[in-house]
N, C-alpha and C positions, 0 to 999 in steps of 0.2 A: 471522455469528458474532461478529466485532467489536464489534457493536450489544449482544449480548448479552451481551459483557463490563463494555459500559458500562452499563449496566442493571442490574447484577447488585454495580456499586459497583466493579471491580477497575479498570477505570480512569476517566479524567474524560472529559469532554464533548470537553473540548481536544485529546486525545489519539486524542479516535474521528475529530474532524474531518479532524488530519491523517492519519490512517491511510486516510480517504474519501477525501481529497486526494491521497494517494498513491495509491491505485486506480485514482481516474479518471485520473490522470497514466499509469499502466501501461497502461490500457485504449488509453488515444489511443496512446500510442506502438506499443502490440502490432497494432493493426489499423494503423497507416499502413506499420508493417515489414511485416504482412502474414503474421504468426506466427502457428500456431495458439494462439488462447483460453485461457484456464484453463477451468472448468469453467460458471461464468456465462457466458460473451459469447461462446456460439457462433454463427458466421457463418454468416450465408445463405448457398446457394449460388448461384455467376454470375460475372461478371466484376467485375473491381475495376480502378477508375480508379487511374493512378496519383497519387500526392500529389505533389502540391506542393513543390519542396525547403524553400522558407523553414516550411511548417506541418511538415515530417519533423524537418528540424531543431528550430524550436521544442520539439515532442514529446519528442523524443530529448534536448535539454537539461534538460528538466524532468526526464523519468526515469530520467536517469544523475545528474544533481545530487542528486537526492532519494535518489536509491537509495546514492549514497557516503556520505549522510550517515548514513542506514541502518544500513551497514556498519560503520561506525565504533565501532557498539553491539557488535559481534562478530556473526558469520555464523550462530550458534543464534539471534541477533534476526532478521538478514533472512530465515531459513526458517522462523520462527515466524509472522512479518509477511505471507510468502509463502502458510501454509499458513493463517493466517484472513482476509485479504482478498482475495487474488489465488484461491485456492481455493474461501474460506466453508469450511472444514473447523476441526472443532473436535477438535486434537492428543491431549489427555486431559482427562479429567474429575474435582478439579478439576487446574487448573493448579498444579504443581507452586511451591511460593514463589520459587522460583530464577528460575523462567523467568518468572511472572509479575512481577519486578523489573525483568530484562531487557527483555522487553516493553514497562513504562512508561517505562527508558529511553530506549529506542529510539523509541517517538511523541510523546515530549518532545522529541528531537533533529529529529525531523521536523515537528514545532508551531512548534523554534525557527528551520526552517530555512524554513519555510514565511511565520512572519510573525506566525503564530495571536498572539490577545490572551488573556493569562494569566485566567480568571474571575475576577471581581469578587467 
């Protein structure tokens, strides 16, 4: 759903990267806690090795870093954030102006927290 924001022109390239960036950060941290999935990354069934402290940690600094930067947008960002990358669920149709502001807030804070390079 993300993808389709930015395709659609509401937000930039910059902005879907780090919202990707952010997924795959929640992804790695949710499978080495050992949490159930959102709705994409369901787990096999079987045994699970345990991790590693230094790669748990790792995981776990990237996606509490990311995630407070997140927050910082106010918590209608991080459950906005939540319910189209961590979900792919798309809230309403369209995006209300308010939220779509919030929104590009919030994965500009996460672009800027990330490192992303502003487009040329």
């Amino acid at each position: 759903m993300i993808g389709r924001l930015m395709l659609a022109g509401t937000i930039t390239q910059r902005q879907l990267n780090a919202a990707l960036k952010f997924g795959t950060a929640w992804r790695k941290w949710a499978s080495l806690a050992g949490i159930p999935p959102h709705v994409l990354t369901q787990r096999e069934p079987g045994l699970r090795k345990e991790p590693q402290a230094s790669a748990w940690q790792k995981a776990k600094q990237a996606f509490y870093g990311a995630s407070a930067e997140l927050r910082r947008s106010g918590m209608g960002v991080w459950r906005l954030v939540e319910l189209l990358v961590m979900d792919d669920e798309w809230p309403l149709q369209p995006l209300p102006a308010l939220m779509v502001c919030k929104l590009r807030e919030g994965l500009t804070r996460l672009a800027d927290h990330y490192g992303l390079p502003e487009a040329s």
